[in-house]
MARBA-3410 file (N, C-alpha, C, O; in Angstrom, 1 decimal):
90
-0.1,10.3,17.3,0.8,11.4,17.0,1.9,11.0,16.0,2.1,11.7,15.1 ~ 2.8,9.5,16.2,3.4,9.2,15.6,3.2,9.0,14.2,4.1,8.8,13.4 ~ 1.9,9.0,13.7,1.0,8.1,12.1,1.0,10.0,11.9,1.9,10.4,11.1 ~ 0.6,10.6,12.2,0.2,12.2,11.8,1.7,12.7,11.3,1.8,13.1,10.1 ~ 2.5,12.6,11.9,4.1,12.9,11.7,4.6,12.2,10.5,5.3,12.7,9.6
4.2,10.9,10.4,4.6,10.2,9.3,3.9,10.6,7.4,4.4,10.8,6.4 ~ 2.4,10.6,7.9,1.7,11.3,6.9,2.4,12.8,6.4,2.6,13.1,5.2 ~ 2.7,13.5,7.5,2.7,14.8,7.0,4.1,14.9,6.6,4.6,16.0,6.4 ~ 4.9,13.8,6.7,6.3,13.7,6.3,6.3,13.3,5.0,7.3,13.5,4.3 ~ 5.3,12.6,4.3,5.3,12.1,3.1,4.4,12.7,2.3,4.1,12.2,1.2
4.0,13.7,2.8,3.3,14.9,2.2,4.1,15.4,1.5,4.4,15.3,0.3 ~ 4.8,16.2,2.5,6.0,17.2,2.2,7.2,16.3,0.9,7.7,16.7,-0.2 ~ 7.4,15.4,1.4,8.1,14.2,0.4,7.5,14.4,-1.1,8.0,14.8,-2.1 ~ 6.3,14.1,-0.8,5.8,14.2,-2.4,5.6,15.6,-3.5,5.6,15.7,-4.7 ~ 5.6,16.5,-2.3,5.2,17.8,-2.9,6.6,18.4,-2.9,6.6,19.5,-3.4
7.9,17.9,-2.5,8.9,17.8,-3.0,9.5,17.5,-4.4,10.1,18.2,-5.3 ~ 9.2,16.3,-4.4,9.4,15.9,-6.3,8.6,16.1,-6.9,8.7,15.6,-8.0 ~ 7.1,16.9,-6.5,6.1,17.6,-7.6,7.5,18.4,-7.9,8.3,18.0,-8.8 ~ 7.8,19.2,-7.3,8.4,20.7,-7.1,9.6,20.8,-8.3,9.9,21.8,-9.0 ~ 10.3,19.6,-8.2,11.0,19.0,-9.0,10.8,18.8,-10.4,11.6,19.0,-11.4
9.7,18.4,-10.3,8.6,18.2,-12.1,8.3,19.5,-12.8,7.9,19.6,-14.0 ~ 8.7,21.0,-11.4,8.2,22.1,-12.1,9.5,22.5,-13.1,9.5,22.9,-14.2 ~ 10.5,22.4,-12.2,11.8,22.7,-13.0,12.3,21.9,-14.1,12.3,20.7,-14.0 ~ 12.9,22.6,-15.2,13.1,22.1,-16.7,14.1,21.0,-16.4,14.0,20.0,-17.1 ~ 15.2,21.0,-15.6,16.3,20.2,-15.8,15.9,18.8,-15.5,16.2,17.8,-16.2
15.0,19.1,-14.1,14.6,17.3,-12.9,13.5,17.0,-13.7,13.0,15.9,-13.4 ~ 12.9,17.8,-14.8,11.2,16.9,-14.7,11.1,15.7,-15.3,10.1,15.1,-15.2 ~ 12.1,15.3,-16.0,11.9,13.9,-16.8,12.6,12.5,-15.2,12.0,11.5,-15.0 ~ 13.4,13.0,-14.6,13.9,12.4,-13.6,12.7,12.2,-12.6,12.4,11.0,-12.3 ~ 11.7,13.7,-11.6,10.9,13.6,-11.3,9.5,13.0,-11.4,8.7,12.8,-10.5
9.1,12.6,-13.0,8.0,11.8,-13.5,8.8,10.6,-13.5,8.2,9.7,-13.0 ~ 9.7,10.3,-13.8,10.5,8.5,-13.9,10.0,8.4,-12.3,9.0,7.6,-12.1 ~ 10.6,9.0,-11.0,10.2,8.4,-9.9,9.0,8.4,-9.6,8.7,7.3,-9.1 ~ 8.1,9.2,-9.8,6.8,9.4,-9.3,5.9,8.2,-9.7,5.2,7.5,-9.0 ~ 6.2,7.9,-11.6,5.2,7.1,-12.1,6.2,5.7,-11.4,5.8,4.8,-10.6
7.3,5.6,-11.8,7.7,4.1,-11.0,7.3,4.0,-9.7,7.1,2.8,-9.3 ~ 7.0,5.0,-8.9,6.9,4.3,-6.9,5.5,4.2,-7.6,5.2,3.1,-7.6 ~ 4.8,4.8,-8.0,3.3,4.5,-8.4,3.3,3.0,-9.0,3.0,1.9,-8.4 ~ 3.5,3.2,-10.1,3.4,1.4,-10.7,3.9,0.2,-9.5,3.4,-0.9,-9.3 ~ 4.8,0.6,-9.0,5.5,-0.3,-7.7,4.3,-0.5,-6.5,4.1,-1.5,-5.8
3.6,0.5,-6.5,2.2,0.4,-5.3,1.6,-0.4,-5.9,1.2,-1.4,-5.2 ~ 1.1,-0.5,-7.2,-0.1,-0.8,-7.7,0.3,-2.5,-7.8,-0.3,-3.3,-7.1 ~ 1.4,-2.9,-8.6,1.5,-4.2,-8.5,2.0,-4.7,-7.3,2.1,-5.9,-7.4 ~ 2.4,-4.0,-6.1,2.5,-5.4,-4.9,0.8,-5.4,-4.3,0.2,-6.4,-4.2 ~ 0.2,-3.9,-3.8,-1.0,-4.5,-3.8,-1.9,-5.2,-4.5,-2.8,-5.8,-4.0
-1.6,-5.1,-6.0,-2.7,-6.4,-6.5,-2.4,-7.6,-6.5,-3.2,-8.4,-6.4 ~ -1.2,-7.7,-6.5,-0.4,-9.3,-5.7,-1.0,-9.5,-4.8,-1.7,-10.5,-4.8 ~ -1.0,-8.8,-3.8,-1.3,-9.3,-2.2,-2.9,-9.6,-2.1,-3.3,-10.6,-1.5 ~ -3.8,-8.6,-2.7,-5.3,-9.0,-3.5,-5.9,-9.8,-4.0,-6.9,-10.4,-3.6 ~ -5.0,-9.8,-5.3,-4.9,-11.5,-6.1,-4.9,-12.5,-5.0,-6.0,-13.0,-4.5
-3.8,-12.8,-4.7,-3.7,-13.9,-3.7,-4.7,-14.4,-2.3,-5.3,-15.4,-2.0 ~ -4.5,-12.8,-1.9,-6.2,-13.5,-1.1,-7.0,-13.7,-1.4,-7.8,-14.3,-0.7 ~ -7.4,-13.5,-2.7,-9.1,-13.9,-3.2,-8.5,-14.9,-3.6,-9.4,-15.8,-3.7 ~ -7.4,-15.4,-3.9,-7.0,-17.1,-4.2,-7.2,-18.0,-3.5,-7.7,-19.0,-3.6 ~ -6.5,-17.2,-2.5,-6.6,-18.4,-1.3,-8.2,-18.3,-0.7,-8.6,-19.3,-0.2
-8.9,-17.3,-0.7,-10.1,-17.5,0.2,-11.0,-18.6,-0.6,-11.8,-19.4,-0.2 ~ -10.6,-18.2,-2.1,-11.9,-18.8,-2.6,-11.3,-20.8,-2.6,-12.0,-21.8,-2.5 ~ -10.2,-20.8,-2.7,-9.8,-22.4,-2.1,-10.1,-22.6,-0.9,-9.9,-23.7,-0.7 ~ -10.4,-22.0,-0.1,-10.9,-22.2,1.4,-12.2,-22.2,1.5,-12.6,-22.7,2.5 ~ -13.1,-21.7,0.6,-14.2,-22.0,0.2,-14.7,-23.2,0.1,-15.4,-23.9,0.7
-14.2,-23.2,-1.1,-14.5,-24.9,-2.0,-14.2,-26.5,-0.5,-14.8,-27.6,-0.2 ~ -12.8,-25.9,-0.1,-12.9,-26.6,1.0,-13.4,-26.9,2.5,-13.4,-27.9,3.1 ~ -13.8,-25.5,2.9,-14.0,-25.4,3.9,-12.8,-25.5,5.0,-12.9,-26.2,6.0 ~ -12.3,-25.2,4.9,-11.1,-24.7,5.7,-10.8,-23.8,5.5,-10.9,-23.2,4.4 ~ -10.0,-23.1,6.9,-9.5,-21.7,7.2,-7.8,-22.2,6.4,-7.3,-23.3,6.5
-7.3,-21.3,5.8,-5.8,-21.1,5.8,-5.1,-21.0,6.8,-5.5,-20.6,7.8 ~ -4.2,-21.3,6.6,-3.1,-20.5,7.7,-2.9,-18.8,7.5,-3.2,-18.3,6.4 ~ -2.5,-18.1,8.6,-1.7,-16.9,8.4,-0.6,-17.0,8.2,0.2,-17.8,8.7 ~ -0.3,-15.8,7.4,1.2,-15.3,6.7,1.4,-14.3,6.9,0.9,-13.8,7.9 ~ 2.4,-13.5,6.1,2.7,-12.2,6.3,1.7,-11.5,5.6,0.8,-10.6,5.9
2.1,-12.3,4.3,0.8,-11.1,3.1,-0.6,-10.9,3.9,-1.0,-9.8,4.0 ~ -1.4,-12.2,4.6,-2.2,-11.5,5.6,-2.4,-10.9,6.5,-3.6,-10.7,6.8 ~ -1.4,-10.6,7.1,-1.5,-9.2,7.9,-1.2,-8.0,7.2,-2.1,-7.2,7.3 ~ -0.7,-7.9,6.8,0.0,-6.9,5.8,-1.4,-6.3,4.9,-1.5,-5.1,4.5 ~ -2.3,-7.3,4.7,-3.1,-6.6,3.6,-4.5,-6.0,5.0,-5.2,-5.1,4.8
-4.7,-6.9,6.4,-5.4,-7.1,7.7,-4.7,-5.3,7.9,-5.5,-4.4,7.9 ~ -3.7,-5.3,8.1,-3.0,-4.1,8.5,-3.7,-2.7,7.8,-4.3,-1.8,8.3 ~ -3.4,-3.0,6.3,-3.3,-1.8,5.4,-5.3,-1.9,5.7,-5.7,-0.7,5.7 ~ -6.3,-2.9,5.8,-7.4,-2.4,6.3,-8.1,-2.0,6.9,-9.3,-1.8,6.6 ~ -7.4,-1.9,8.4,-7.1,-1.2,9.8,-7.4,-0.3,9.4,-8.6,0.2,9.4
-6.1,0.3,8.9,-5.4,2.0,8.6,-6.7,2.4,7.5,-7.2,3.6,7.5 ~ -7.1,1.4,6.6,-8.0,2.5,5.7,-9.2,3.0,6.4,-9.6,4.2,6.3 ~ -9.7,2.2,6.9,-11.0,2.7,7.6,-10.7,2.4,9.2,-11.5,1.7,9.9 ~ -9.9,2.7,9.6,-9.6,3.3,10.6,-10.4,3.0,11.7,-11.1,3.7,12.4 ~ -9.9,1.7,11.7,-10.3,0.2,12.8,-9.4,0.4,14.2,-8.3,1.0,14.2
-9.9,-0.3,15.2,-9.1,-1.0,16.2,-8.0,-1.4,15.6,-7.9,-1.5,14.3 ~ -7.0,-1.8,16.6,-5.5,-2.3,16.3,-6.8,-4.2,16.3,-7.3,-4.8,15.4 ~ -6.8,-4.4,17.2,-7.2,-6.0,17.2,-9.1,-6.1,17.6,-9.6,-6.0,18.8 ~ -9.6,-6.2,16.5,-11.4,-6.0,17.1,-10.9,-7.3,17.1,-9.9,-7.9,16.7 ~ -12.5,-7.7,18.2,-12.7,-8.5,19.0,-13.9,-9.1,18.4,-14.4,-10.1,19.0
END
C-alpha cells in the first residue's frame, strides 16, 4: 500500500511540472527541471552499472566474490522493484 502511494505521489509530481511546461512564463524553468532530474537518473545509474560490471568482471578473472557495498544493494534493490521479486529470494 505504502509503494502504491508513493508511485501515485510522483505521478501527480510529474504531471505537475508537465503542467508547468504548458504555461508560457514556467516552461523554460519546467524543461531545465525535468531534463536535469532526468540526466541526474541517467548518470548515477550508469555509475552504479558501470561499476558492477567492473567489479564482476574482476571477480571473474579472479575468482573471487567481492565484498558488499551500498552501490550493491542499491542497484540488488532497484532489481527487486523492477521485476518485482521477493524482498530476500532464497
Amino acid at each position: 500500500m505504502k509503494g502504491t502511494i508513493g508511485a501515485w505521489a510522483l505521478f501527480l509530481l510529474c504531471l505537475f511540472l508537465l503542467s508547468f511546461a504548458a504555461t508560457t512564463p514556467y516552461s523554460k524553468t519546467a524543461d531545465l527541471a525535468l531534463i536535469s532530474l532526468r540526466l541526474a537518473l541517467v548518470t548515477v545509474l550508469s555509475i552504479l552499472v558501470v561499476r558492477e560490471r567492473w567489479r564482476h568482471g574482476n571477480a571473474q578473472r579472479r575468482d573471487a566474490h567481492p565484498g558488499l557495498d551500498a552501490g550493491d544493494s542499491i542497484l540488488q534493490r532497484f532489481r527487486r522493484w523492477y521485476y518485482d521479486a521477493e524482498d530476500h529470494p532464497n
